[in-house]
C-alpha positions as CSV (number, residue, x, y, z in Angstrom):
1,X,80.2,172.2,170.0
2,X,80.8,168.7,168.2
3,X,82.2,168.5,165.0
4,X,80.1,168.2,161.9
5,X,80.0,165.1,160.4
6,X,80.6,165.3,156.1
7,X,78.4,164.1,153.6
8,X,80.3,160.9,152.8
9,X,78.5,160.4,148.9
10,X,79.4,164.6,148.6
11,X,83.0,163.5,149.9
12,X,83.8,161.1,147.4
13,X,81.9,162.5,144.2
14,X,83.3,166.6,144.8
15,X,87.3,167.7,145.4
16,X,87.7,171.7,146.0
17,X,90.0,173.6,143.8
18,X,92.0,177.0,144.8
19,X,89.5,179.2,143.5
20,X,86.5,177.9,146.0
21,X,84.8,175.9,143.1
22,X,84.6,171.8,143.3
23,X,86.1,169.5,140.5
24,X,83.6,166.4,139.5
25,X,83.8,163.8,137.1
26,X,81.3,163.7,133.9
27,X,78.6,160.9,134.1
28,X,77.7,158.7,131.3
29,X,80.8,156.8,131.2
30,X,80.4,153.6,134.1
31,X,78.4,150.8,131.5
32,X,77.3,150.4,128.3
33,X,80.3,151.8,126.6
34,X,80.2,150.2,122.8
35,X,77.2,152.2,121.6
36,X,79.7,155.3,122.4
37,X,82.2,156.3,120.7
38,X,85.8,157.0,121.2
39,X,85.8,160.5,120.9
40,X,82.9,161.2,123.4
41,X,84.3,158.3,125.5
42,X,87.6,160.4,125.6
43,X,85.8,163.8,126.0
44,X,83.9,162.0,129.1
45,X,87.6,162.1,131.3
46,X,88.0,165.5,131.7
47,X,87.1,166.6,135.1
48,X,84.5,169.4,134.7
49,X,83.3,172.2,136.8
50,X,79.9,172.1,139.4
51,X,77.7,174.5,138.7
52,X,78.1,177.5,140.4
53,X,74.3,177.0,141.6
54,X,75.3,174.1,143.0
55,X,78.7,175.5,145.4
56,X,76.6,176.7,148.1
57,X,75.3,173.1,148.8
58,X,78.7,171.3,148.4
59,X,80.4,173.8,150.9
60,X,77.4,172.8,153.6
61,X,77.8,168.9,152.6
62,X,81.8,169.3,153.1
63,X,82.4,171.8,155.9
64,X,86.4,170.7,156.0
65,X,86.6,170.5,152.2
């Protein structure tokens, strides 16, 4: 059986974490920065959580992950 190819767009948006769950970074925070402030700007770093609706499709789109 041949190997199954990754989503590539999956690959670089999603990392997996020891618990099974995949790390992502927030959105809002590529252009049009000056309207926004600091504070949300700063909040906007911090790597969140996928929804847990969500793992079941990562885990098809990355079977090596």
């Amino acid at each position: 059986m041949p190997k199954l190819k990754s989503n590539r767009g999956a690959a670089k948006r999603f990392v997996r974490n020891a618990a099974g769950g995949f790390k992502r970074a927030a959105s809002h925070r590529r252009h049009i920065l000056t309207k926004k402030s600091t504070k949300r700007k700063r909040q906007l770093r911090a790597p969140a959580q996928l929804h847990p609706s969500d793992v079941k499709a990562a885990i098809r789109m990355l079977p090596y992950c």
